[in-house]
Biotite code that builds the C-alpha atoms (Angstrom):
import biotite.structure as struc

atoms = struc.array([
    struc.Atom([0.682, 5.105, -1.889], chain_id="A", res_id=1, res_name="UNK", atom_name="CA", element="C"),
    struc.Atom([-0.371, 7.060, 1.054], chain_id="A", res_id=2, res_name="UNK", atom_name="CA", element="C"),
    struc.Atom([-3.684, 8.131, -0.763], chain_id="A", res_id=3, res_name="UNK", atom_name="CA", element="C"),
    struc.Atom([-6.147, 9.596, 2.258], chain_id="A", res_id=4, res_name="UNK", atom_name="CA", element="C"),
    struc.Atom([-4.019, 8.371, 5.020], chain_id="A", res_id=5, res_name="UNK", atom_name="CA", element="C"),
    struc.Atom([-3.052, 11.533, 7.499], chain_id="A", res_id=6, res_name="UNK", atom_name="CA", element="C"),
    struc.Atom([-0.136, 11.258, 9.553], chain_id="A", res_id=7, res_name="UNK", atom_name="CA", element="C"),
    struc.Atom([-0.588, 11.450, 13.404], chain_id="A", res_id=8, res_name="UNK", atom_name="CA", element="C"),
    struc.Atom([2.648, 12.927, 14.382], chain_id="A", res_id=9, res_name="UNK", atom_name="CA", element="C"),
    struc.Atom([1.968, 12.276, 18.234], chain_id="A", res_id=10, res_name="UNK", atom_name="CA", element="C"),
    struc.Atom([1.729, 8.741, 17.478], chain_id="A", res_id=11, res_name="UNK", atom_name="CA", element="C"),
    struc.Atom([4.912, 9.037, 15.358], chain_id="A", res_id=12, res_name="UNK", atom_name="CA", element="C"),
    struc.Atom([7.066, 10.749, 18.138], chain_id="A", res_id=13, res_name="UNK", atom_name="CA", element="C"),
    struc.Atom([5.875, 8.375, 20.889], chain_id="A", res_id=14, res_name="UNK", atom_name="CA", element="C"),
    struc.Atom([6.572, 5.726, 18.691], chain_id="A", res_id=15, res_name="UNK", atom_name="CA", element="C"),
    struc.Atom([10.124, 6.877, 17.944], chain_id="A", res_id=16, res_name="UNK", atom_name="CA", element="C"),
    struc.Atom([10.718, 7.706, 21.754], chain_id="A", res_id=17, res_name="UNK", atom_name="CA", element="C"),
    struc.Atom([10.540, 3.178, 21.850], chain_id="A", res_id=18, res_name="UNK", atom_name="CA", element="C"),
    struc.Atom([12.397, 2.626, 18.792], chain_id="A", res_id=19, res_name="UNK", atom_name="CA", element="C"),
    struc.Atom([15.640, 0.822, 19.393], chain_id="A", res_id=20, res_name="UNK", atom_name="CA", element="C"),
    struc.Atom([17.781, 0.544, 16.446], chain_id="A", res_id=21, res_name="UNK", atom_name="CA", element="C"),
    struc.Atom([20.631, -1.680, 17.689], chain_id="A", res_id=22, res_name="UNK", atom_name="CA", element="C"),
    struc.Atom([17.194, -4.544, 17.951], chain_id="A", res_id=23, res_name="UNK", atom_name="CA", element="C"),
    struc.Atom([15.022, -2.622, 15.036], chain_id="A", res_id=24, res_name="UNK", atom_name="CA", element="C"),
    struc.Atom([12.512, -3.226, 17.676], chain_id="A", res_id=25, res_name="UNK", atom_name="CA", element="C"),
    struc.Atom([9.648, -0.616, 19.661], chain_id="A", res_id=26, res_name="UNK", atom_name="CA", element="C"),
    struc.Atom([9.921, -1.552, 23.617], chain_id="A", res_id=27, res_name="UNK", atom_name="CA", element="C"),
    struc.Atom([6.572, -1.252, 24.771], chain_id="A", res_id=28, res_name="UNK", atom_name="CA", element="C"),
    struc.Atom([5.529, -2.178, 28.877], chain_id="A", res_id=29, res_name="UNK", atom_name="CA", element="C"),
    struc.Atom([3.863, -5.015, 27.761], chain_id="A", res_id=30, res_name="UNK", atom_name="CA", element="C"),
    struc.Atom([6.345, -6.396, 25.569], chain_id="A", res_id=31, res_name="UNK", atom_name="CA", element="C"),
    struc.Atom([8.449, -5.714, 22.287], chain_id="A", res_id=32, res_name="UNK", atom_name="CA", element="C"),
    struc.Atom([7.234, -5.126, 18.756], chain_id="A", res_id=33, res_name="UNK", atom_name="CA", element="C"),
    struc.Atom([9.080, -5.732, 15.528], chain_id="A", res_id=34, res_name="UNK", atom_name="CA", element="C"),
    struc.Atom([7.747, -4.526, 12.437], chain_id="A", res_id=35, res_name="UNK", atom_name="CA", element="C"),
    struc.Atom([8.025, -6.790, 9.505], chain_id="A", res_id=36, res_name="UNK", atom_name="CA", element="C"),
    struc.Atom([7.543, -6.618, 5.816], chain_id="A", res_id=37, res_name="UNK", atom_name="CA", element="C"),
    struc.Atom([5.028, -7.386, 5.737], chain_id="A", res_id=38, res_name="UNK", atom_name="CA", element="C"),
    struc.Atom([3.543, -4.854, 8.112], chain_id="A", res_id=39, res_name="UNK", atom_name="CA", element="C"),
    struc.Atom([4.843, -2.509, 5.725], chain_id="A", res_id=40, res_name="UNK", atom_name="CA", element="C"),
    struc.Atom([3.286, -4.257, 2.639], chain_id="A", res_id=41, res_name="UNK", atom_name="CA", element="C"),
    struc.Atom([-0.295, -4.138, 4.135], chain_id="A", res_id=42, res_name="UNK", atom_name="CA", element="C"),
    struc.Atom([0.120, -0.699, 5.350], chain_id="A", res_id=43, res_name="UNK", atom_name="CA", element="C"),
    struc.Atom([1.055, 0.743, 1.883], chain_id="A", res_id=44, res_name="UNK", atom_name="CA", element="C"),
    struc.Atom([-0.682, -2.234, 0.198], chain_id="A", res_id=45, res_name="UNK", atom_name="CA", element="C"),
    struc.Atom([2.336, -3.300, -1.631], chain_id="A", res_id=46, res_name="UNK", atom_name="CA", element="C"),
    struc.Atom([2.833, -6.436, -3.240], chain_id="A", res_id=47, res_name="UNK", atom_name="CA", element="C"),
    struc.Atom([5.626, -8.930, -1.464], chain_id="A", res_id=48, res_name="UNK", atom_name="CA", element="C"),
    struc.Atom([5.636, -11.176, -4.197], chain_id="A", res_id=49, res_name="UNK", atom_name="CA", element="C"),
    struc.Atom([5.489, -11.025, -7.450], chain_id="A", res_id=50, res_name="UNK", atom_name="CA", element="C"),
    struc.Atom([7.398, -8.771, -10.491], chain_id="A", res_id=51, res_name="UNK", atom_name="CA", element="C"),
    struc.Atom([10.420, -6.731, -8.639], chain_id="A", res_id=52, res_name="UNK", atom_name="CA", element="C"),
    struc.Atom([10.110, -3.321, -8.568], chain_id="A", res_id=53, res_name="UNK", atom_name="CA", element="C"),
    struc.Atom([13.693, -1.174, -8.689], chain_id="A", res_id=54, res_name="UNK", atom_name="CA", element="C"),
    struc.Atom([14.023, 2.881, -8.965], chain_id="A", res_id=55, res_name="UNK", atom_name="CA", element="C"),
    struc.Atom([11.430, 3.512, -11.751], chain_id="A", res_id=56, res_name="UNK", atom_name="CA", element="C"),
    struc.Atom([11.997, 0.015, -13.414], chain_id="A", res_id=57, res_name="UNK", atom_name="CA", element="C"),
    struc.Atom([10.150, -3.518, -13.749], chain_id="A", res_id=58, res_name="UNK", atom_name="CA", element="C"),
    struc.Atom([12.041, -6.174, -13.795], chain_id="A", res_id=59, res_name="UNK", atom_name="CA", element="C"),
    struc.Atom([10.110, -9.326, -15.004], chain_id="A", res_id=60, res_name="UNK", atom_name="CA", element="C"),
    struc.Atom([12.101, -12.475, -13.938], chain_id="A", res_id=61, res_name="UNK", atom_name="CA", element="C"),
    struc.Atom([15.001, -13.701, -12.052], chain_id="A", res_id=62, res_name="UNK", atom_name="CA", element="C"),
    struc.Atom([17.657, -13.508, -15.699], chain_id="A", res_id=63, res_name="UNK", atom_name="CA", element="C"),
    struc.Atom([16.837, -9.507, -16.233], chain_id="A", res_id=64, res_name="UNK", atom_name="CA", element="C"),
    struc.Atom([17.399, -9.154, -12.386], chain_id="A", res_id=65, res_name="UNK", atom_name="CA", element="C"),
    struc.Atom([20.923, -10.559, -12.682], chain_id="A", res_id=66, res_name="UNK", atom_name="CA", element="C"),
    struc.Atom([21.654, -8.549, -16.266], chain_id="A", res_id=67, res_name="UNK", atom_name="CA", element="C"),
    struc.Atom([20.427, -5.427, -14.828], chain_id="A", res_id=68, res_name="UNK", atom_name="CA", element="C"),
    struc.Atom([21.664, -5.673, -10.877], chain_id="A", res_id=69, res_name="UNK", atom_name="CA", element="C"),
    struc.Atom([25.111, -7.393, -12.444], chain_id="A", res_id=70, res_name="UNK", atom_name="CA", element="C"),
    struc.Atom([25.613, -7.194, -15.746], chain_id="A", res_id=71, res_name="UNK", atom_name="CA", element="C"),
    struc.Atom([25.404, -11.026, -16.634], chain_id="A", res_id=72, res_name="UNK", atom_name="CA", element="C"),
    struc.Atom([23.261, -13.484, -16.250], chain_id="A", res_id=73, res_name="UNK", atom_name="CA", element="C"),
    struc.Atom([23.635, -16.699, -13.842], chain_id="A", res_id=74, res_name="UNK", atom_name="CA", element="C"),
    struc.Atom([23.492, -20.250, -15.145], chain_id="A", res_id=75, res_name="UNK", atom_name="CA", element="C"),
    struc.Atom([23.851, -21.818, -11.805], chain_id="A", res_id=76, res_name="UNK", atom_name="CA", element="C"),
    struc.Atom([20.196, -20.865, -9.904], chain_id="A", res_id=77, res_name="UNK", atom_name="CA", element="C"),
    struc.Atom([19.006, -22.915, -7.153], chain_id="A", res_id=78, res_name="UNK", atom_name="CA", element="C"),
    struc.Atom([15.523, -21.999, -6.994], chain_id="A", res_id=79, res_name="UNK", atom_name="CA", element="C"),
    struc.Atom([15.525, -18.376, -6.945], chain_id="A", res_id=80, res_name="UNK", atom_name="CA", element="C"),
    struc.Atom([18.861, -18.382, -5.717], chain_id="A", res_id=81, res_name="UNK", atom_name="CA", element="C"),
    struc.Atom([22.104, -17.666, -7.213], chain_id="A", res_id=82, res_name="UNK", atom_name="CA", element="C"),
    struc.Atom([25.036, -20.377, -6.688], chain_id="A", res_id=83, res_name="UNK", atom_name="CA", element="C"),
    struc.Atom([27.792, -18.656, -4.249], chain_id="A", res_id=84, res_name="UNK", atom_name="CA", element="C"),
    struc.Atom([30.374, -20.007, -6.839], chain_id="A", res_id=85, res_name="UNK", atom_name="CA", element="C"),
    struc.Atom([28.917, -18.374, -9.799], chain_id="A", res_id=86, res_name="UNK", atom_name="CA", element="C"),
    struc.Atom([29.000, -15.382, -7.888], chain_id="A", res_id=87, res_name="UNK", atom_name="CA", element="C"),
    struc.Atom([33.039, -15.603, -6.543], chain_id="A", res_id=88, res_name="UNK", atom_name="CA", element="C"),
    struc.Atom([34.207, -17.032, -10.295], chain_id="A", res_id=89, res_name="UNK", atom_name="CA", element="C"),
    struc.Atom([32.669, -13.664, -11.850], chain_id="A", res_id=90, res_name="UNK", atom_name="CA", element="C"),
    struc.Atom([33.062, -11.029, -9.236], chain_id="A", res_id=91, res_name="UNK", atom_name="CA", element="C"),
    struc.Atom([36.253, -11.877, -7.989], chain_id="A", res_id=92, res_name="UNK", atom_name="CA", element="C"),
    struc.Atom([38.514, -9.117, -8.693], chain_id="A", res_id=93, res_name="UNK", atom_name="CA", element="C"),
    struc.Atom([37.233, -6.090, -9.941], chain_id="A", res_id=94, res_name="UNK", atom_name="CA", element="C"),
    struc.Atom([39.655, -3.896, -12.513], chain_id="A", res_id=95, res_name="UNK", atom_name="CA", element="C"),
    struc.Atom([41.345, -0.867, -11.388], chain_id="A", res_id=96, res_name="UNK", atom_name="CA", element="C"),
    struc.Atom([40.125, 0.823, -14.259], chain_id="A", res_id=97, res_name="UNK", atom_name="CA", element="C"),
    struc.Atom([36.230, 0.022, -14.045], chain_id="A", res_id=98, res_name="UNK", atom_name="CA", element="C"),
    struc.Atom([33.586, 2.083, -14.871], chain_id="A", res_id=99, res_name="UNK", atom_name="CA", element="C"),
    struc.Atom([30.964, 3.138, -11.686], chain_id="A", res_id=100, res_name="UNK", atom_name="CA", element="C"),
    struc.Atom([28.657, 0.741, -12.913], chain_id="A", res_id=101, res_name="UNK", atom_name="CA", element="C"),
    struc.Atom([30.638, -1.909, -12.935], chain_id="A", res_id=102, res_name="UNK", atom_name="CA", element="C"),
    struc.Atom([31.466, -0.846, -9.699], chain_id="A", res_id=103, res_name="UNK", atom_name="CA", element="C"),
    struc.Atom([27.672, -0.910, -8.298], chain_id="A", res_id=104, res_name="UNK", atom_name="CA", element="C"),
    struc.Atom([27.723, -4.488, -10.492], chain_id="A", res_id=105, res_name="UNK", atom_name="CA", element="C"),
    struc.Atom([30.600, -5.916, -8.105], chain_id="A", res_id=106, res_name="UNK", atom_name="CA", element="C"),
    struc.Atom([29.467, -3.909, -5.224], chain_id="A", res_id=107, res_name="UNK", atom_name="CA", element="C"),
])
């Protein structure tokens, strides 16, 4: 990603001396800087849209996101959202004996 890019590490500590984590802001004289997404996507020239990307895996569309981020898959989308319902009817109570990745499922 960072192909030819070289790392100025003055410019890295000043910025971190005006990093304020309770804002995830830099404080600069002139004013305060917050650095977005997509900052980050056209720095690294990653796409923001588009198939999503997790660990080593492609995930193609919104019903393998939900099998492989929760084990099932939602009936009740609103757009690209899930329903809060669908979400409290299945992941209500999670059973003493689960496995971890049902765990990370519920989590």
């Amino acid at each position: 990603m960072l192909k030819g890019c070289k790392l100025d590490l003055t410019l890295i500590s000043a910025l971190m001396k005006r990093w304020r984590p309770e804002t995830h802001t830099f404080h600069f004289p002139y004013n305060e800087c917050t650095i977005t997404l997509k900052d980050v996507a056209l720095q690294l020239g990653l796409p923001m849209d588009g198939r999503v990307i997790m660990r080593l895996m492609i995930i193609p569309d919104r019903e393998d996101f939900c099998v492989t981020l929760l084990g099932k898959v939602s009936n009740k989308f609103q757009g690209d959202r899930i329903d809060i319902k669908w979400l409290e009817n299945n992941f209500d109570e999670l059973n003493e004996h689960a496995i971890a990745l049902e765990k990370e499922q519920y989590a």
